[in-house]
N, C-alpha and C positions, 0 to 999 in steps of 0.2 A: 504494500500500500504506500504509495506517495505521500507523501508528508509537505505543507504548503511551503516549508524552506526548500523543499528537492523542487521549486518548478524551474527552469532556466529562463531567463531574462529573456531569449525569444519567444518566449509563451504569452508574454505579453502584449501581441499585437492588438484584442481588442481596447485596450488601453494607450496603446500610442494611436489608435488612430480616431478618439476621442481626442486626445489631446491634441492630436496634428489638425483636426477638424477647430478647437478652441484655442489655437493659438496659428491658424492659416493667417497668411500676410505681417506676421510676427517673424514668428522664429521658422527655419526650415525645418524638412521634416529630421534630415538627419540631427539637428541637435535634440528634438523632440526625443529621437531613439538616443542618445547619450544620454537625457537624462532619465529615461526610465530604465536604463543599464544602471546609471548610477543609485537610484532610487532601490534598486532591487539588491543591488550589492551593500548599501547602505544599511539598509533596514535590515539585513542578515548579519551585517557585522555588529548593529547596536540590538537589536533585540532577539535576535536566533531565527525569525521568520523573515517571509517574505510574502504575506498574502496581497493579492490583488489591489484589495482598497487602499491600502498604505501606501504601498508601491506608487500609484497611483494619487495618494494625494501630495508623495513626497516630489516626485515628478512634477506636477501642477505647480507648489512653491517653488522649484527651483528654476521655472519658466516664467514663473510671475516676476522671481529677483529678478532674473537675466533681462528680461522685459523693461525694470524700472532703472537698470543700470540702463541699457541702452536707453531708454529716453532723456536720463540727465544727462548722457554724455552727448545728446543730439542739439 
């Protein structure tokens, strides 16, 4: 039986493409997939899982910063 930390970070496509969809004309798709790598690897190293929604909200914040760096620096 799989365990939610054994999914791999490509498992996660209907999540990156929620977020590729809420952050189109933003960010590309590929930083979208770096941070839901990073999101997935993050949340494994600080809590031992890595379920979906987390991954996914970690993902979200870290698109939001990158988001509001890029517009102060605009």
């Amino acid at each position: 039986m799989r365990r939610p930390e054994d999914v791999e970070p490509d498992s996660y496509s209907e999540v990156e493409a929620t977020l590729r969809d809420e952050f189109a004309g933003v960010h590309p798709p590929a930083t979208v997939t770096r941070c839901v790598e990073a999101a997935h690897y993050g949340a494994l190293e600080v809590t031992g899982g890595a379920q979906r929604g987390l991954v996914e909200r970690i993902a979200r914040r870290h698109l939001e910063v990158l988001a509001m760096v890029a517009t102060e620096r605009g």
